[in-house]
N, C-alpha and C positions, 0 to 999 in steps of 0.2 A: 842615649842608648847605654847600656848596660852589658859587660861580658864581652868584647870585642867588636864589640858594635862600628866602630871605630873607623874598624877596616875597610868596612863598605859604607863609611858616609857618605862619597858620593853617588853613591845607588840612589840612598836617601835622598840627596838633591836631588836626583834625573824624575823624582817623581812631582816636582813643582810645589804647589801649596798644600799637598798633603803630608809632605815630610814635618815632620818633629811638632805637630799642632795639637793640642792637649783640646782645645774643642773651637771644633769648626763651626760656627751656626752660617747653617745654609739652610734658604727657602725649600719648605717640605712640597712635593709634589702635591696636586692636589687631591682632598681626602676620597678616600673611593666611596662609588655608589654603594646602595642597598638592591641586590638584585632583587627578582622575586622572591626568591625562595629565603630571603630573609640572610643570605651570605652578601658578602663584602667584597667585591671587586675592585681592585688597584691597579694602575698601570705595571706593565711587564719590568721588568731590574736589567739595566741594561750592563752585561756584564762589561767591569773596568770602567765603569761610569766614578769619577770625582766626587767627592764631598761638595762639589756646586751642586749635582748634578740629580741629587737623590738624599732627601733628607729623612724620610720614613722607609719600614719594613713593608715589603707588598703583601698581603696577602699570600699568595703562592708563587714562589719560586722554583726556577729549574738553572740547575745549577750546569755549570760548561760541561761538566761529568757526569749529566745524567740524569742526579738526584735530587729528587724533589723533596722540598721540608713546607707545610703548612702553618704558619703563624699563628697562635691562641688568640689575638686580637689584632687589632688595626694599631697602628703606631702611631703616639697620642702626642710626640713632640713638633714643634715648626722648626726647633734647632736640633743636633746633634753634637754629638764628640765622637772626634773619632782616635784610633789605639791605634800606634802602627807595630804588629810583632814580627819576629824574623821568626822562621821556622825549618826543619829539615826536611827530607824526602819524608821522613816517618810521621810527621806532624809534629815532632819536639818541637816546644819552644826552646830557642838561643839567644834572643835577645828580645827586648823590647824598648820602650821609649819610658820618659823618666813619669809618665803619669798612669802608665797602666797600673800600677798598685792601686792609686789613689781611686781609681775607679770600678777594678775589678775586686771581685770578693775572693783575693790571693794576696799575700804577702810577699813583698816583694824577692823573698828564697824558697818561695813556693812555687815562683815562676819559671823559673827557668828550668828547664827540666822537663815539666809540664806537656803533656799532652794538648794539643787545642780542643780535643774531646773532652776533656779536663774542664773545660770552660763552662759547660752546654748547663744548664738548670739539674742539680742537684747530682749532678753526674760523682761530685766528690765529698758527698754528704751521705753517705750511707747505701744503704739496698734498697730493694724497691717492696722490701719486706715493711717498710717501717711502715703505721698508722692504717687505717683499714684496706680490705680486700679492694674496693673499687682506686682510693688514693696510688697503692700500690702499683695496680694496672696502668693508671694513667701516665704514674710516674717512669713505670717501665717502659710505655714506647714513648714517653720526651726523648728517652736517654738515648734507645733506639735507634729513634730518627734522629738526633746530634750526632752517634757513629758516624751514620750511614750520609748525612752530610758531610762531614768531615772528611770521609773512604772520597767522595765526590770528589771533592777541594784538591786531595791529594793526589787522585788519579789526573786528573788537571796538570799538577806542577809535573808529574811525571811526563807526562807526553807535550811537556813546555810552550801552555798555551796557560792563558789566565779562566777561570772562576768565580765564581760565585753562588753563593748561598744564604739561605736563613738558619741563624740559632741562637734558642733561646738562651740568654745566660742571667746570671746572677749578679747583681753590681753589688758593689759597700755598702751604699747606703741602705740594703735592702729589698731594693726593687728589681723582680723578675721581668725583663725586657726584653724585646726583640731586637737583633743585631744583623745588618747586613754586611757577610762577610765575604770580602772580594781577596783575591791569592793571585801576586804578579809573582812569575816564575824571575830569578834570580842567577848572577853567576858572579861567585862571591871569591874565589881565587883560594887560600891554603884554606878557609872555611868550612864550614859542614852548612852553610845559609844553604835555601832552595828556594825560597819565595819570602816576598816579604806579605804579610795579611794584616789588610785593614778593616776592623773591625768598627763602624757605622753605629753607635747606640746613639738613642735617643734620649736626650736630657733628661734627670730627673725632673719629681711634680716640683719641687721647689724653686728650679731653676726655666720654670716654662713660665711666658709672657710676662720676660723681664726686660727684656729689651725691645723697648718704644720704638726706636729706629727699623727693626727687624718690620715690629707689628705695620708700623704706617707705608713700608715698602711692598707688603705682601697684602696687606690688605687695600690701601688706596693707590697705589702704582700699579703692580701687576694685575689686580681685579682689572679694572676700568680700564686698561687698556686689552684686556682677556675679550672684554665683552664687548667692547666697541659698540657699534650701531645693532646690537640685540634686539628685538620689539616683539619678542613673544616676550611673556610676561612669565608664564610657568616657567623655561628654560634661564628666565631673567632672575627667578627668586633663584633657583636651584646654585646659579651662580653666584649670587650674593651670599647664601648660606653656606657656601663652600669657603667661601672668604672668612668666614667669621668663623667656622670650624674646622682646623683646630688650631688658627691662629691668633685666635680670642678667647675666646672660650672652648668648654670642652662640649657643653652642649647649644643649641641657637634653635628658635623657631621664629620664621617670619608670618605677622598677622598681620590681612588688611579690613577697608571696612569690607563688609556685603553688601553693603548697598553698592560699592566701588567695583566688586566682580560679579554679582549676580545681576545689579540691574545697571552697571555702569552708570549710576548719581553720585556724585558728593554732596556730600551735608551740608545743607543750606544755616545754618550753625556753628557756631565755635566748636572747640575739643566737649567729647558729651562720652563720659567713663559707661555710660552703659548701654551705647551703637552695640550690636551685634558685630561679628569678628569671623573672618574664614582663615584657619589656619591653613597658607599654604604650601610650606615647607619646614621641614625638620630634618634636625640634622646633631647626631652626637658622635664621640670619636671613641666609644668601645660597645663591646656588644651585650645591651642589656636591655632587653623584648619591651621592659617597663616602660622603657622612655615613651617606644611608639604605643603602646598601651595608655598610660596615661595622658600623652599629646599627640591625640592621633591625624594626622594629615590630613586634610576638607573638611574638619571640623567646624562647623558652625556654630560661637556661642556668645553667650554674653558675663562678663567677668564679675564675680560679685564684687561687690564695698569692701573698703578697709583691705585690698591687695596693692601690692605694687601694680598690676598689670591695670587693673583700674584708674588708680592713682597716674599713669603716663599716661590712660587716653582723657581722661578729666582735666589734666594739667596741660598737655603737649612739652611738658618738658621729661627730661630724661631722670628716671628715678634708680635711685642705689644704697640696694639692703649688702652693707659690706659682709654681714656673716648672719644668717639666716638661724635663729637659735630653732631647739625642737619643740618650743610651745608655739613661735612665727607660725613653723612650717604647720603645724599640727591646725591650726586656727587657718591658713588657709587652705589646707586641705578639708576642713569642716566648711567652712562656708562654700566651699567648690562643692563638695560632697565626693571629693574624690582620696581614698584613703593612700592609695599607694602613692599619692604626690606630697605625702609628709615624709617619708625614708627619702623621697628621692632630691627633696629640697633641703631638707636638715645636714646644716654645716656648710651649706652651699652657701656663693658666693655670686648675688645677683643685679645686672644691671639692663634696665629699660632704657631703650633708646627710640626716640618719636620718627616718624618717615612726615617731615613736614615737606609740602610743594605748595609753590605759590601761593603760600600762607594757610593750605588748608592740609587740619592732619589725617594721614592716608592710613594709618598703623601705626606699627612698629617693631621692632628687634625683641627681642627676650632673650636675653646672653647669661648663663650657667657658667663658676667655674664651680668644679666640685671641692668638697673637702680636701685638704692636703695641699691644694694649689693654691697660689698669691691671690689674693682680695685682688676686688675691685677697688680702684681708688679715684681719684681726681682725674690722674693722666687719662685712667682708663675713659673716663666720661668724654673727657677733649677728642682722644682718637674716635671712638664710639661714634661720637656726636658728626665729627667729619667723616665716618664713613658712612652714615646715616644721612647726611644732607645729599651727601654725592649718590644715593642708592634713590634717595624720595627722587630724584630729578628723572633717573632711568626708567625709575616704575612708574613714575606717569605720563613720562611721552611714551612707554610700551601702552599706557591703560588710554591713552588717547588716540594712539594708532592703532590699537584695537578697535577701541570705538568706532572712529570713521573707518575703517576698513568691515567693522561688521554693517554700518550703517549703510554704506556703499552696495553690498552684495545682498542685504533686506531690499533697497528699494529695487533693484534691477531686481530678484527674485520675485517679486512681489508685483513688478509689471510683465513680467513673463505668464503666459496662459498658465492657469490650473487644470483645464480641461478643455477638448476639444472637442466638438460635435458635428455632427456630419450626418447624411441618410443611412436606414440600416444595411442598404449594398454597399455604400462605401466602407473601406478600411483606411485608417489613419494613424501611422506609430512618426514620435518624432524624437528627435536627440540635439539637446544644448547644450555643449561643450564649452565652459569659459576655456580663456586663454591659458597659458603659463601661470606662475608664481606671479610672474612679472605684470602679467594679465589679464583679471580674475575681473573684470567690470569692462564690460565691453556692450556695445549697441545691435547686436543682430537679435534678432526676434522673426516670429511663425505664428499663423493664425491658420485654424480651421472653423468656419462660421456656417453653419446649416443654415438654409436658408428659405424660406419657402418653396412648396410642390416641389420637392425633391431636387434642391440646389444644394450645393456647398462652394462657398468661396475658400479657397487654399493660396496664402500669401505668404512669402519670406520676406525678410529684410534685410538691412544693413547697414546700419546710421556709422558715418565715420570716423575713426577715433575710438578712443578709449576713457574709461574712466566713468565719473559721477554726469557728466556732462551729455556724454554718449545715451547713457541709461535713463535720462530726463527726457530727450530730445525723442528716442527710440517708446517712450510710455505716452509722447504723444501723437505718435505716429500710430499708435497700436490703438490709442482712443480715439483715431482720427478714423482708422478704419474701421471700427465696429461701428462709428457714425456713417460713415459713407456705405455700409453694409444695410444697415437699417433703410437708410432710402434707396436701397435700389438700384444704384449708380453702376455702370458697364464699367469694365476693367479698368479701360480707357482715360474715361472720365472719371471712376478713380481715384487715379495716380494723375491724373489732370489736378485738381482739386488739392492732393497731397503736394505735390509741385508747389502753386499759389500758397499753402501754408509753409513749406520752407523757405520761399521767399521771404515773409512776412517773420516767421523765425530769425532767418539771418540778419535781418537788419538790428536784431538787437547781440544776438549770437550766431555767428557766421557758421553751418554747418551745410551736410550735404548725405543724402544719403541713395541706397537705391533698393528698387523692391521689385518683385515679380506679383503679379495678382492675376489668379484662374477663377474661374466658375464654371463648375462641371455639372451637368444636368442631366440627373440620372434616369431621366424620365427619357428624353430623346437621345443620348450619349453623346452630344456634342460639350465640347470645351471652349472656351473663350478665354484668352491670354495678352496679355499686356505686361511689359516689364520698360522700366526707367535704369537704366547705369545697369542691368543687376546681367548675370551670365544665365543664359537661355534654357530652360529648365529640359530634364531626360525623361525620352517616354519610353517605354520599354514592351515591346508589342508581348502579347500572348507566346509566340513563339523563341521567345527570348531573344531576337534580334532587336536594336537599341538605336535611337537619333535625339540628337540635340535639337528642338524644335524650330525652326524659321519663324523667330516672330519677330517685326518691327523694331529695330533698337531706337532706342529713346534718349536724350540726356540722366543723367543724375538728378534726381529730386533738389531741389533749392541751384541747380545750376544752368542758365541759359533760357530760352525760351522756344526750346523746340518740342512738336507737338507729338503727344502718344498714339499711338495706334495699336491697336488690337488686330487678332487673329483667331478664325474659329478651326477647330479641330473635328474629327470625329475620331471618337475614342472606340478600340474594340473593346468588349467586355472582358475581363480579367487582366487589363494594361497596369502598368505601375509608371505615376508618374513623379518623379524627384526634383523638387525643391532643394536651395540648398545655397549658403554663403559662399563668398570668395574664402574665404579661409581653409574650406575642407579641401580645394582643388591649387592652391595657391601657399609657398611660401618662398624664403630668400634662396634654398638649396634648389627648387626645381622651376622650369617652367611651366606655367600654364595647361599649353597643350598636352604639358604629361601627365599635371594630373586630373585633367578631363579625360584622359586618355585610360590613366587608373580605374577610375570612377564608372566608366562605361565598361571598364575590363569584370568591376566587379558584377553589375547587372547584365551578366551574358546569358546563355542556354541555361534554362531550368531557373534562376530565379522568381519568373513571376509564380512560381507552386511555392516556394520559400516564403518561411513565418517572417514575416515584417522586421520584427524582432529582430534576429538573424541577418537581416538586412544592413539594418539599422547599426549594429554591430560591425559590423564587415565594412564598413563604409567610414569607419573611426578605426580602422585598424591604423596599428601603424603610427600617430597623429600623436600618441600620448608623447612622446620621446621627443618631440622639438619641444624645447623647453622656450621657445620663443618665437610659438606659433599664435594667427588669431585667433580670436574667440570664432567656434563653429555652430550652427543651425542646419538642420537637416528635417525637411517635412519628406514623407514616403505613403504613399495613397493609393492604396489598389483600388480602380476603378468599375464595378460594374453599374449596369442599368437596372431599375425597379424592376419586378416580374411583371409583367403583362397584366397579371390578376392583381396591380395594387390601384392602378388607375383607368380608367376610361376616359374617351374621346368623341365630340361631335361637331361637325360643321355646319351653320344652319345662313338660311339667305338671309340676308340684311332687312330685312321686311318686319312688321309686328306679332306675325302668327307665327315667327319663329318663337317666341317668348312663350307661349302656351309648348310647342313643341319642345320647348327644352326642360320644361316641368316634368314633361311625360317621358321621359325618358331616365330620369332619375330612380326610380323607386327599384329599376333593375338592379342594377350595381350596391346598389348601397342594401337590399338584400339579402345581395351575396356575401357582401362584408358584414353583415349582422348589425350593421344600423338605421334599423329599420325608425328606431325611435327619434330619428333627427331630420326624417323623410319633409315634415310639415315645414318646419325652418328653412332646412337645405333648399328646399322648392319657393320661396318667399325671397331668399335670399337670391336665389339662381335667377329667379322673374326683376329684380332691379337690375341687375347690373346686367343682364341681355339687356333687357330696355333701353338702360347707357347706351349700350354698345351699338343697338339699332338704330338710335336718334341720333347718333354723335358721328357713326361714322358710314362708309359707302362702300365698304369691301362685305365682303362673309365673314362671320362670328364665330369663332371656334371657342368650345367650352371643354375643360378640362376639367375631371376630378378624379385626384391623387389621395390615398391612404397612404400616407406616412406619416406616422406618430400623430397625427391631425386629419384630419375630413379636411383639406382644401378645394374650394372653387375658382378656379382660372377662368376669364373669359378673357381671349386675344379679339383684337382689330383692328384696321390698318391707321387707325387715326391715333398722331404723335401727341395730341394735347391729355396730359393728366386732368383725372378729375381732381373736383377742388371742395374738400367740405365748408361749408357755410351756411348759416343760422338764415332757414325760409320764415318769412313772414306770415300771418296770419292769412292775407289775400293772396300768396304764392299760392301755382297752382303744382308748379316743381321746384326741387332742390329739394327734396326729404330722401330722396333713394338711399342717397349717403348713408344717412342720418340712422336708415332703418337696419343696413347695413351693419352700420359700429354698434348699434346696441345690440342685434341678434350675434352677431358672432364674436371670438375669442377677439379676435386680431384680424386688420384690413392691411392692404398696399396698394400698390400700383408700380410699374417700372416701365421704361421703354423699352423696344424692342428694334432691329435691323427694321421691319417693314409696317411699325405702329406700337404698342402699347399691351399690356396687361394689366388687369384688374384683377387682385385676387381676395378672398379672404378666408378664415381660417376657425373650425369649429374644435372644441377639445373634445377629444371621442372619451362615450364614457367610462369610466372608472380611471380613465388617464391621468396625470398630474397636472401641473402646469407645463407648460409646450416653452421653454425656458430654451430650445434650438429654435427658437423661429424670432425675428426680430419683433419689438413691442410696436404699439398703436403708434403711426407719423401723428 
C-alpha cells in the first residue's frame, strides 16, 4: 500500500486471501444463457462474495444501494485480478496496493486523490462532445451510469453495510472491461479510510488460457462432476459447451452425426468427412448476432473438402489451424458459401476435437479462440482431447438411454388401442396415464371391441410391474383378447383362457396380471361381467346414485387355479359404467377405501348428462402431483339400448314350416330400413340356418335382425353344440348350409349362450365400407 496504508494493514489481513493479491485466478462462474430475446443472463453477484467466489461481471447488477449498472457484454475472462483501493466517505481514493498502476489506466500520482468515478470508461478523457453525435450520447450515459454507481457504493459505506456494483473501466493495456466492484465499510482510527473497494477485472486477451492447471480443473473436474448422471442429451451438450466456453475458447459449437439424433444409427463405417452433421449447440462469450447467424443451432449439414471440420470427421483425430490466415478463412467460406464466416474465422485460432465412443466417431468440438488471444498449441490438443473423450462417453450413454427409453414408450404406445369401437348407442371416452418420471412404461391397458348384433366387449387391465417387460406381456394379453373376442368366448371363459396363458407365460417369465371383461348387449340391455385379481368395476344409475358391482372375485391371471365366474346385469338406459386400474384408486399416501370412495364421490348427482370428456378429466384430477404414482387406465361408457326401429324379433316352433315362415316375415323390416335390395339373400340366408336350428335342436327358434352398421341375422336355440364347417362330398346329401352361408355373406359366427347357442352372420349394407367393428370369418 501506498500513503499510510500502513496504518490499517491489519484491516488488509481481516480480509483473508483477498488482501495484497495483484491477481487472483479464480474459477469464472458459469457463462450465462442466451435468452430469447437474444440478451444474456448471468447468475445474480452476491454482494461481499470473494475472488473464489465470482470471477466474471453479470450482466445486471443491483447494487446494496440501490443502483443498477448494465454491462456492454458478457465477461470474457475464466481468471481475474483483483485491485484492493482504500477510499473515503466522498469516494477519494487514499490508498491503494502496489499493482493498481500497473493495471489501471492512471499513474501511480494520479491515484490518489482520485475520485473512484475517475475510474469508469472515459470519465477522465475528455467530454462527451468528442467524435460524433450518436458516440457522444453513448459515451455520456457510460459516464452517467458510473456516477450513479459509484453515488450507490457510497451511499453503502455511509449507512455501514457492504456493496456492490458493475463499472466499466479502462486498463493499461488498453482494454475497456467490466469490473465487479464490491466496498467493505472500514474503521481506520486517525485516518480519513471508509471502506476498502475491490475491484474484480478480468484478465486481459493475452493473459486468457494460459494456465493449463486452471483449464483442466474447470473444464474436467468441475464439468463432470456438475453433470453427474445427466441422460438428456440437449441439457448434456448445453453443459459441455459451457465448459468449453469461456474457459477454452471464446467460441465452441458441438456437432454430432444425424443419423445419431435423427434416426439414432451409427455408421456401420469408419470416420467418413462427408456424414451429414446437426449442430446442436452454440456457444460464444461476447455479443455478436454473426456468430448465431453464421452457425446456426439445428443445423443440418454436410462440411465441404479441404476444411478442417471435414478433415476431423475424415480422420477422427483432432485437427489444429494455429492461425487462420485471410485467404484460409476466405477459401472456406467459399466452399461453405457462407460469406460472413470469412471476418469471423480470419486471425482466429482453431481446434477440432473428435467425440470418439467405443471406437465409433460420434462428432466433435469446434473450439474458436479469436484474434488477440494465445493460439492453439499442443497442450491445448492434450486438454482438448481429454475433455473430449470424457464428453463422447456422456453423450452416448445419454444417446443410448434415449434410445431404449424412446424404444420402451414406441412399443407400449403402439400396443395400446388406436381406436375404439362399439354400437352407435354406446359411448366410450378413455384416459392412459403413464406413471411418474420414474414410471413412464408400465402394463395396464383397455379395450372396446364391437361385436356383432349390437355387442361390445369393454376390458381393463393390469399386467404387474413395470417396465419393457410389463409392455410385452400386457401386448399379448391385448392379442389374446382380440382373439378370444373373435370367437365368441363369455367373459368367463375368457379370462378362463387368459389364465392358462399366463400360466404358460410364467414358466418362462414369471408374471401375473388382472383384468375386468364386460359384454354389453345393446339390443336387450343386459351386461355380463367377469373379472380375475382386478377391483370391481362402477355403475352409475341414470339418477346419479352409484355401486361397485357384486361380481364373483376370481384369482389373478397366471396365479392359482381358481375358477371365474361371471355375472349378468341389467343395465338402465343412459347408465355410465367405469373401468378402471388400481393405480387411479390406489397409492402409498391413502388407502384404498378412500379412494374408491373419491371415485364414486366424483360419479354422483348429475354426472350421467356430463360430456364423458369431463368425466374423464375429473377422474385424474389430482394424480398428476404424486410423482410416484402407477401407471393409470380408465374406460368410461355410457350405455344405452339400440331404438326399437334398428331391429326386429321372432319366435318360431321347432318344426320345418317354420323356415318358410321366417322368409315371410323378412321383407317387412328390411323395407322399412330401405333394403329392399338384399331381401333375396337375406331370405336364402335366413332359410339355412332356421333349418340348422330345426334339425339340430328341440326348443323354439328365435330369429333376430339387427341394423347396425351391418344387416345381421341371429337365430338362437337351446342346443349347446356349435356348428362346424366342413368340405360335403359329391354324394352328401347335407353339410353345404355352411358353405352357402360364408359365401353369401360378409361374415358368419357362432357363440354360446346361458340356455344354447347363436348362429349369426353378417351382410355389408350398401354403400357401407368394410364392417372393420365386427370380428373377421372363424
Amino acid at each position: 500500500m501506498t500513503s499510510g496504508m500502513s496504518a490499517k494493514g491489519s484491516a488488509l489481513g481481516a480480509n483473508g486471501p483477498e488482501s495484497g493479491v495483484l491477481q487472483n485466478r479464480a474459477p469464472a462462474p458459469r457463462t450465462p444463457r442466451t435468452a430469447a430475446d437474444g440478451t444474456r443472463r448471468s447468475r445474480g453477484y452476491k454482494a461481499g462474495a470473494t475472488s473464489q467466489e465470482t470471477g466474471i461481471a453479470e450482466t445486471q447488477e443491483t447494487s446494496a444501494g440501490g443502483i443498477t449498472a448494465e454491462s456492454s457484454h458478457p465477461a470474457l475472462a475464466t481468471s481475474v485480478r483483483t485491485i484492493i483501493l482504500g477510499i473515503d466517505y466522498d469516494g477519494r481514493i487514499v490508498q491503494h496496493d502496489r499493482n493498481a498502476p500497473q493495471i489501471l489506466a492512471r499513474e501511480p500520482e494520479e491515484l490518489l486523490g482520485a475520485q473512484l468515478s475517475d475510474l469508469t470508461a472515459g470519465a477522465a478523457h475528455g467530454s462527451a462532445a468528442q467524435g460524433s453525435a450518436a458516440q457522444g450520447n453513448s459515451h455520456a450515459v457510460r459516464v452517467a451510469d458510473g456516477v450513479a454507481a459509484v453515488s450507490g457504493l457510497l451511499e453503502a459505506i455511509r449507512s455501514d453495510r457492504e456493496g456492490s456494483a458493475m463499472l466499466t473501466i479502462d486498463t493499461r493495456d488498453g482494454y475497456r472491461t467490466e469490473a465487479v466492484v464490491t466496498v467493505h465499510p472500514m474503521r481506520a482510527g486517525a485516518t480519513n479510510l471508509a471502506a476498502l473497494a475491490l475491484l474484480r477485472i478480468p484478465a486481459p486477451r493475452a493473459e486468457r488460457f494460459i494456465d493449463p492447471a486452471l483449464m483442466r480443473k474447470l473444464m474436467l473436474d468441475d464439468t463432470f462432476t456438475r453433470i453427474g448422471d445427466t441422460l438428456d442429451i440437449d441439457h448434456l451438450a448445453r453443459e459441455l459447451i459451457d465448459a468449453l466456453v469461456p474457459h477454452f475458447c471464446n467460441a465452441g459449437d458441438l456437432l454430432l452425426l444425424e443419423s445419431l439424433i435423427g434416426d439414432d444409427e451409427l455408421p456401420s463405417h469408419g470416420p467418413d468427412g462427408s456424414l451429414p452433421l446437426r449442430r446442436i449447440a452454440l456457444l460464444h462469450d461476447r455479443k455478436d448476432p454473426a456468430w448465431e447467424a453464421a452457425f446456426p443451432t439445428g443445423e443440418i449439414l454436410r462440411y465441404p473438402a479441404h476444411t478442417p471440420y471435414f478433415q476431423c470427421m475424415d480422420t477422427g483425430a483432432p485437427v489444429l489451424e494455429a492461425t487462420i490466415s485471410d485467404v484460409a478463412a476466405s477459401k472456406i467460406a467459399k466452399a461453405w458459401r457462407r460469406r460472413p464466416v470469412a471476418k469471423l474465422l480470419s486471425g482466429a485460432s482453431m481446434l477440432m476435437l473428435p467425440l470418439i465412443a467405443r471406437g465409433t466417431m460420434l462428432g466433435f468440438f469446434a473450439c474458436t479462440r479469436q484474434e488477440g488471444f494465445r493460439r492453439f498449441d499442443a497442450y491445448d490438443i492434450e486438454i482438448g482431447m481429454d475433455f473430449a473423450a470424457r464428453a463422447a462417453v456422456f453423450i452416448d450413454n445419454a444417446r443410448r438411454f434415449s434410445r431404449e427409453h424412446a424404444t420402451a414408450l414406441t412399443l407400449q404406445r403402439s400396443m395400446l388401442p388406436t381406436g375404439l369401437s362399439y354400437p352407435s348407442s354406446v359411448e366410450v371416452k378413455h384416459r392412459y396415464l403413464p406413471g411418474s418420471k420414474l414410471i413412464e412404461v408400465g402394463g395396464d391397458w383397455y379395450e372396446s371391441i364391437a361385436l356383432p348384433g349390437g355387442r361390445v366387449a369393454l376390458v381393463v387391465g393390469d399386467v404387474a410391474g413395470h417396465g419393457v417387460r410389463a409392455a410385452v406381456t400386457m401386448g399379448r394379453l391385448r392379442t389374446a383378447i382380440h382373439t378370444l373376442a373373435m370367437l365368441e368366448l363369455a367373459p368367463a371363459e375368457s379370462l378362463q383362457q387368459l389364465d392358462e396363458l399366463m400360466h404358460t407365460l410364467g414358466e418362462r417369465e414369471p408374471h401375473f396380471a388382472t383384468c375386468a371383461y364386460a359384454v354389453y348387449d345393446a339390443v336387450s340391455g343386459e351386461c355380463e361381467i367377469a373379472v380375475a385379481g382386478h377391483l370391481p368395476p362402477l355403475l352409475v344409475h341414470p339418477d346419479g346414485s352409484n355401486e361397485l358391482l357384486d361380481v364373483p372375485p376370481a384369482p389373478p391371471l397366471g396365479i392359482g387355479d381358481g375358477e371365474v365366474e361371471s355375472r349378468q346385469f341389467k343395465i338402465e338406459d343412459g347408465s355410465l359404467f367405469v373401468l378402471y386400474t388400481d393405480g387411479l384408486v390406489e397409492n402409498k399416501g391413502q388407502d384404498i377405501s378412500d379412494g374408491l370412495a373419491r371415485l364414486r364421490g366424483i360419479f354422483g348427482p348429475g354426472s350421467p348428462t356430463r360430456p364423458l370428456e369431463d368425466l374423464c378429466k375429473a377422474t385424474l384430477d389430482g394424480v398428476y402431483s404424486d410423482h410416484q404414482r402407477d401407471d393409470i387406465a380408465v374406460l368410461i361408457a355410457r350405455l344405452r339400448r339400440l331404438p326399437e326401429d334398428c331391429y326386429a324379433s321372432w319366435t318360431f316352433a321347432p318344426k320345418l314350416t317354420s323356415v318358410r315362415a321366417a322368409r315371410s316375415v323378412l321383407a317387412e323390416p328390411l323395407k322399412r330400413w330401405e333394403l329392399e335390395d338384399l331381401i333375396p339373400t337375406t331370405e336364402l340366408l335366413v332359410s339355412e340356418l332356421v333349418t340348422n336350428a330345426v334339425r339340430y335342436s328341440r326348443g323354439d327358434v328365435t330369429l333376430r335382425l339387427v341394423n347396425e352398421r351391418a344387416l345381421v341375422c341371429e337365430v338362437l336355440d337351446n342346443s349347446a353344440a356349435l356348428p362346424r364347417l366342413r368340405q360335403a362330398s359329391g354324394d352328401d346329401e347335407n353339410g353345404r348350409g355352411l358353405q352357402v352361408v360364408r359365401q353369401l355373406s360378409h361374415r358368419w359366427g357362432a357363440r354360446r349362450t346361458a340356455t344354447g347357442k347363436v348362429v349369426w352372420c353378417a351382410q355389408q349394407l350398401p354403400g357401407a365400407g368394410l364392417m372393420d367393428d365386427i370380428p373377421p370369418l372363424h
